[in-house]
N, C-alpha and C positions, 0 to 999 in steps of 0.2 A: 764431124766427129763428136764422139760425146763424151762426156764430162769424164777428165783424166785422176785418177787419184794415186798418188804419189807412193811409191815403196822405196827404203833404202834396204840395198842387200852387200851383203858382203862377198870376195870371191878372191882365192887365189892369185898372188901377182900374173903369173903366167896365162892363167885365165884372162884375166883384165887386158892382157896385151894382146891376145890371139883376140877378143873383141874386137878392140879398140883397131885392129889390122883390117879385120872384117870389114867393120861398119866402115873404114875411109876405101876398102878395097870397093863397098858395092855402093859407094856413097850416101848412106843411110846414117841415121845416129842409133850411135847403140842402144839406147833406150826403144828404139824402134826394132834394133834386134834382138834384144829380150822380148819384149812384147810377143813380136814374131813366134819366137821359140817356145815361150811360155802356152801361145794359144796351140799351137802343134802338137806339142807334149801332151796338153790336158785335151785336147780332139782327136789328133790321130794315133800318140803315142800310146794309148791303153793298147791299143791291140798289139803292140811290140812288146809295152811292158806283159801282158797277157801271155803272149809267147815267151819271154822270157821264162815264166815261172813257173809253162806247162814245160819246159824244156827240163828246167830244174827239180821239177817233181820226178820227169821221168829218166833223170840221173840219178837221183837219190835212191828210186825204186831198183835200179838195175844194179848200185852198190850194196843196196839190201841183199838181193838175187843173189849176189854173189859172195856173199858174207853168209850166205846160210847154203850154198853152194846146191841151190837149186841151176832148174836149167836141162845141162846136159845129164844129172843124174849119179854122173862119175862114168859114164860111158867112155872109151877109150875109140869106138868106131864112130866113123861118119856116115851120114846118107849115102851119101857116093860111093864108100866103100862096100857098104850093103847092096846097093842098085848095081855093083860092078860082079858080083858072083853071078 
């Protein structure tokens, strides 16, 4: 292993215990489970953070759409109602 350098963080009591339950449930230390999590987040978790923010983008767009009450038009028929004559 190579050379450890030390961080102190701060966290929620509730946090701290759902850890602390962890690391003796998978018998690991917690600092071992932060690490874990830490390397996760900054390697696999961009593409989830990623998705979160195209998700977000394209919420915001749709409340746009509909504050400016694009879309349907003001149309009161459907397709289906049309494809049905």
């Amino acid at each position: 292993m190579s050379r450890m350098v030390r961080k102190q963080i701060v966290m929620e009591p509730e946090l701290e215990r759902e850890l602390a339950a962890r690391a003796r449930v998978l018998g690991v230390s917690q600092s071992a489970l932060v690490r874990d999590a830490i390397d996760q987040y900054l390697h696999e978790g961009v593409t989830e953070l990623e998705r979160k923010r195209a998700w977000e983008q394209a919420l915001d767009m749709m409340r746009r759409a509909e504050e400016l009450e694009t879309g349907s038009g003001g149309r009161k028929w459907t397709r289906e109602e049309i494809h049905e004559r």
